[in-house]
C-alpha positions in Angstrom: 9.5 3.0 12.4 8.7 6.6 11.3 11.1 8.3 14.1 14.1 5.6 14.2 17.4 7.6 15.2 15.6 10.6 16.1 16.3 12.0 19.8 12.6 14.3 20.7 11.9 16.4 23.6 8.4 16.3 24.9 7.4 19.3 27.2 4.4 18.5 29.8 5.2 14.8 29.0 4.7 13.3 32.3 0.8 13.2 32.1 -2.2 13.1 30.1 -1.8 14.3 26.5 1.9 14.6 26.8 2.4 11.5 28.1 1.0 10.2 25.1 2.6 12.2 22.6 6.1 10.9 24.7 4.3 7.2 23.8 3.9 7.2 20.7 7.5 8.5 19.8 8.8 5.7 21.6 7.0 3.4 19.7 8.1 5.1 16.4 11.5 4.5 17.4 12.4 8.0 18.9 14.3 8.5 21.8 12.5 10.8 24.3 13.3 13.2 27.1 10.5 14.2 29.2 10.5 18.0 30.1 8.1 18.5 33.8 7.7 19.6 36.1 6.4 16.4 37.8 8.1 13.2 37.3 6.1 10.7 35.5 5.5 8.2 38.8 4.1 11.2 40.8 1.1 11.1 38.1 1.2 7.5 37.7 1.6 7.1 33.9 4.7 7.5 32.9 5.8 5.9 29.7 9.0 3.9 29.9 12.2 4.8 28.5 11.8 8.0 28.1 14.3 10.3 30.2 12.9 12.8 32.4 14.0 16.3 32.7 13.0 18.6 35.5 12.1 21.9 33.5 10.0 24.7 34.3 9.2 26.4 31.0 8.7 29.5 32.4 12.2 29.8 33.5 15.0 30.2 30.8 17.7 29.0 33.1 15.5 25.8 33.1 15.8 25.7 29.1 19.3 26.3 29.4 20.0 23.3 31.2 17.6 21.1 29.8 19.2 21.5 26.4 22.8 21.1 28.0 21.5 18.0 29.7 20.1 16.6 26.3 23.3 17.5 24.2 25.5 15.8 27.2 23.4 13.0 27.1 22.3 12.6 23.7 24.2 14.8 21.2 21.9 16.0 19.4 18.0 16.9 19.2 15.5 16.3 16.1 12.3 17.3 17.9 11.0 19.9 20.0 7.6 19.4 20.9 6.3 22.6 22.9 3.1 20.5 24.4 3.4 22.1 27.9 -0.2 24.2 28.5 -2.1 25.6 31.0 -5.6 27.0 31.3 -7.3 28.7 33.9 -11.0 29.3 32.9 -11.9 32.9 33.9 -14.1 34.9 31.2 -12.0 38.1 30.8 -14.3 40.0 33.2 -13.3 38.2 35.8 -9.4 36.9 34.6 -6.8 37.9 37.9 -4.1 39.5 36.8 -1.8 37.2 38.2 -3.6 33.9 36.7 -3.4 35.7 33.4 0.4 36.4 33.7 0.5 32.6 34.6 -1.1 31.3 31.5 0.7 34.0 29.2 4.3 32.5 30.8 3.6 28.8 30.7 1.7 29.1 27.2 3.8 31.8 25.8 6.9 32.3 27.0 7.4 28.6 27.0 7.5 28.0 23.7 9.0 30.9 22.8 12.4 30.2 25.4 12.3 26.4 24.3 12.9 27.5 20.4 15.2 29.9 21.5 17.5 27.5 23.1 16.5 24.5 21.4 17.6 26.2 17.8 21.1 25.9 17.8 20.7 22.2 18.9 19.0 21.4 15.9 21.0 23.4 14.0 23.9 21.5 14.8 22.4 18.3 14.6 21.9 19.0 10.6 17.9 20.4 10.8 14.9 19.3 12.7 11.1 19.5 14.0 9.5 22.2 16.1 6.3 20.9 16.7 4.1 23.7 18.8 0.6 22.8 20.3 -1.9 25.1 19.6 -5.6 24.6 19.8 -8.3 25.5 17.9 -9.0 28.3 19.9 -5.9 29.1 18.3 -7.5 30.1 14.6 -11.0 30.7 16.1 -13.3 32.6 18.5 -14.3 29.7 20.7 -17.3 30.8 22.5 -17.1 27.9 25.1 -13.5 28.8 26.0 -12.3 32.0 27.5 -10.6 34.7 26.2 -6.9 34.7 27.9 -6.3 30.8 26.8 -7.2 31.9 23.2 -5.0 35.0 23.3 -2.1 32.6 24.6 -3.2 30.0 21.8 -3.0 32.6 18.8 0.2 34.0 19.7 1.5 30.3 19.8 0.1 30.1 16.2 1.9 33.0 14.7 5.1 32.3 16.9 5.1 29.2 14.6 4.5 30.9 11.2 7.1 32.9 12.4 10.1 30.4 13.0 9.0 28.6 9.8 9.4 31.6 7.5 12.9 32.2 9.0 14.7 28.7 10.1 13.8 26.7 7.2 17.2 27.9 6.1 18.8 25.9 8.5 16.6 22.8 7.4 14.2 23.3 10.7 10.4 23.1 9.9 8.1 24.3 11.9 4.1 23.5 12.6 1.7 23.8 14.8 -1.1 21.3 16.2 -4.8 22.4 16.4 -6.9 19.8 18.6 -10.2 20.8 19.6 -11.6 19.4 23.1 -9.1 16.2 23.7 -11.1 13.3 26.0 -9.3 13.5 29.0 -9.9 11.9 32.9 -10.2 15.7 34.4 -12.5 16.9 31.2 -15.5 13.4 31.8 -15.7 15.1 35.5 -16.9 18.8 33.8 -18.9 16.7 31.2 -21.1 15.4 33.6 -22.9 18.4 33.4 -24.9 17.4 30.8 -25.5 21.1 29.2 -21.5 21.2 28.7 -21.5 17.7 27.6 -24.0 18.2 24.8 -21.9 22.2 24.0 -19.0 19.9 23.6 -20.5 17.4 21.2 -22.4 19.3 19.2 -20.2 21.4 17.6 -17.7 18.8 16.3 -19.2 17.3 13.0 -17.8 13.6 13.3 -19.9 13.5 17.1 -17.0 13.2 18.9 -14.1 14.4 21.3 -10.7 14.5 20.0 -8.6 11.5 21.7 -4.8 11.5 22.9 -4.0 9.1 20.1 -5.7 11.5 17.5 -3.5 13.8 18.2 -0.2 12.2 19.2 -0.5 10.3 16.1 -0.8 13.6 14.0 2.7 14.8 15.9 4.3 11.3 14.7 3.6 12.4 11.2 4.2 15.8 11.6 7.9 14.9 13.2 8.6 12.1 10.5 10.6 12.8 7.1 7.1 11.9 5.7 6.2 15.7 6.7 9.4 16.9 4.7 7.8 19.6 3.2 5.0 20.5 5.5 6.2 23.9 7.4 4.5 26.6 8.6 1.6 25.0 8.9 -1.1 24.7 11.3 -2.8 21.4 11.7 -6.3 20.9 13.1 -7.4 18.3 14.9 -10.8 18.8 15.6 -13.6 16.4 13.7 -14.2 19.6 11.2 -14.6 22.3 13.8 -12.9 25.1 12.0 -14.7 23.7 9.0 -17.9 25.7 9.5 
C-alpha cells in the first residue's frame, strides 16, 4: 500500500471529489482526517474510517485547532491536501463583491492558513506532502469558466511554486493538481444543456470528463515516496487540455 503509516488531512473531504480523494488514501493505507464543514452523513457519502474535523478554512482559528486536534490525536501529519474549493460562476461584469471575497477566502486564504499551520507539523514529523488543488484554469485562460475562479486558481498555483522553492529544506515537497471539468452529480444537471455538454467535450482530446478516481488516484501518487522527487510541480489532469 503506497500510503501505509502515513497520517493525511483531506480538506472538503466530506463530499464529491474530496470524498474521494479521502477514499483512496484509505485504501492506500493512510490514515485520514476529514476537514468540513459538513460531516460526511449530512451529504450521505462519507468514507469510513476517516476522522472528521469541523474546519472552516477561511478561519485561522479553525486551522489552529484542527492541527492541535490532529497532533493530539495522531502525532504527526504527512499530507496536507488543500482540496477545499468554491466557485460561484459570475463573468467579472457581473461578479458581487461579496461573492468574490467569498471565493478569494475559501480558494485562497484556505490554502494559504492550512500551510501556514500545517508546516511545523510536518516539520516535526521529519518532512511531508502539500498537495494543493488547482485546476486548469489555473495555467490557462479558460473561456467557459469565469474570471474570479481562475484568478483564485492561479494564485493557488504560484502559492505552490512558492512553498516548494522554500520548504524542501525541511524535506516537505510541494505540488499542485490540475483537473479539468471533473464528472460530478451537480455538473450532469448543467450538462443537460446540450450546447454546454458538447463545450465540455470538445475541448478535451481523449472525449471525455475528468473522473473522481482520475484525479484522486494522481494525489495517491503524488503523496507516495514514489513522488520523492516531484516538487514544485503542477500536475494536469485534463485528457490533454493544456496540450493545445
Amino acid at each position: 500500500m503506497r500510503l501505509e503509516n502515513k497520517v493525511a488531512l483531506v480538506t472538503g473531504g466530506s463530499r464529491g471529489l474530496g470524498a474521494e480523494i479521502v477514499r483512496r488514501f484509505l485504501q492506500e493505507g493512510a490514515a485520514v482526517f476529514i476537514g468540513d464543514i459538513r460531516e460526511p452523513a449530512d451529504a450521505g457519502q462519507g468514507p469510513d474510517g476517516a476522522v472528521f474535523l469541523s474546519l472552516n478554512v477561511t478561519l485561522e482559528a479553525g486551522w489552529r485547532a484542527a492541527i492541535r486536534e490532529i497532533r493530539s490525536r495522531a502525532g504527526r501529519l504527512d499530507v496536507l491536501v488543500n482540496n477545499a474549493g468554491i466557485n460561484i460562476r459570475h463573468a467579472i461584469e457581473e461578479m458581487p463583491e461579496e461573492s468574490l471575497d467569498e471565493m478569494l477566502a475559501v480558494n485562497v486564504k484556505g490554502p494559504f492558513f492550512g500551510i501556514k499551520h500545517a508546516l511545523p507539523l510536518l516539520r516535526e514529523s521529519g518532512g511531508g506532502v502539500i498537495l494543493n488543488m488547482s485546476s486548469v484554469c489555473g495555467l490557462i485562460g479558460h473561456r467557459y469558466t469565469n474570471e474570479a475562479y481562475t484568478a483564485t486558481k492561479g494564485a493557488v498555483t504560484l502559492l505552490t511554486k512558492s512553498i516548494a522553492s522554500r520548504y524542501a529544506r525541511d524535506n516537505i515537497r510541494c505540488n499542485s493538481v490540475h483537473p479539468s471539468t471533473v464528472d460530478t452529480p451537480m455538473l450532469q444537471a448543467i450538462l443537460k444543456d446540450p450546447e454546454r455538454r458538447a463545450e465540455r467535450y470538445d475541448e478535451i482530446p481523449l472525449g471525455r470528463l475528468a473522473s473522481g478516481a482520475d484525479v484522486a488516484e494522481a494525489c495517491v501518487y503524488l503523496a507516495s515516496d514514489a513522488a520523492a522527487f516531484i516538487n514544485g510541480a503542477a500536475l494536469s489532469v485534463d485528457g490533454g487540455l493544456t496540450a493545445y
